[in-house]
N, C-alpha and C positions, 0 to 999 in steps of 0.2 A: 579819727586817727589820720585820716589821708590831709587835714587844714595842718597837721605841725608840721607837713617838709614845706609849707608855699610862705615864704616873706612873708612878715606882719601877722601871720598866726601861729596858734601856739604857744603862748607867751617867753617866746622867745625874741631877741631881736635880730636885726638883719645885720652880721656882720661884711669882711670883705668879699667881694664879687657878689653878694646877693646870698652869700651862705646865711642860714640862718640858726646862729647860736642859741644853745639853751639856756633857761632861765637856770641862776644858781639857788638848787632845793637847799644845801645848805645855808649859807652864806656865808659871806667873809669872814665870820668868827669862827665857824669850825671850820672849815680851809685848815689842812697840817701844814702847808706849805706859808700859810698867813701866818698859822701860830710860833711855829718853827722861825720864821725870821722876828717877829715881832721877842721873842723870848730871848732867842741871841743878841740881840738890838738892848733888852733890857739889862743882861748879863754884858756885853759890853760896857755899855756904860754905869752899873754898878762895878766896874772892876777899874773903868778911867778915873770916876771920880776918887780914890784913893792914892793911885799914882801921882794924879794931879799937883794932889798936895804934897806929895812927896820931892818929884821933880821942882814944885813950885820953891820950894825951902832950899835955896843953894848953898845956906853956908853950914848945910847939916854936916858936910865932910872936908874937913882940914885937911888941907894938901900939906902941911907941912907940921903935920904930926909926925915925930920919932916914931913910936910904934907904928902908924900909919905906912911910912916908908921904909920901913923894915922888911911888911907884910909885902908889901908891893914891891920889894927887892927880891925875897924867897920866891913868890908865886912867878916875876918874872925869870928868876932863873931855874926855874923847873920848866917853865914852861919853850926856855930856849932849849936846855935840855933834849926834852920829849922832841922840838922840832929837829933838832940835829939828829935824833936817832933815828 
């Protein structure tokens, strides 16, 4: 017990000033902090690559669609509306 606080034993390694960190009994795979970003990271970009393609297609929306600029005349005059009140 008294060889884990002295550098180089322990199996731990010697980090800064001469502290000597523990060995990780988990590992990087159960880490909730590893998995937690690793799963965000995967949910991310299962959620980019769809926008992608979506962004990617510019001529999905006619600007100079009737009904288009219709929608876009109501919504903006509601929404002067709401800001004026």
């Amino acid at each position: 017990m008294a060889g884990v606080c002295r550098p180089g034993t322990g199996g731990g390694s010697t980090g800064v000033g001469g502290v000597v960190t523990p060995a990780d009994p988990l590992g990087a795979e159960l880490d909730p902090l590893t998995a937690l970003a690793k799963s965000t990271a995967k949910a991310a970009h299962w959620t980019a690559q769809p926008l992608g393609k979506v962004v990617g297609n510019r001529d999905a929306v006619d600007l100079t669609n009737a009904s288009f600029l219709k929608q876009y005349a109501i919504i903006f005059a509601a929404s002067t509306i709401l800001l004026v009140l």
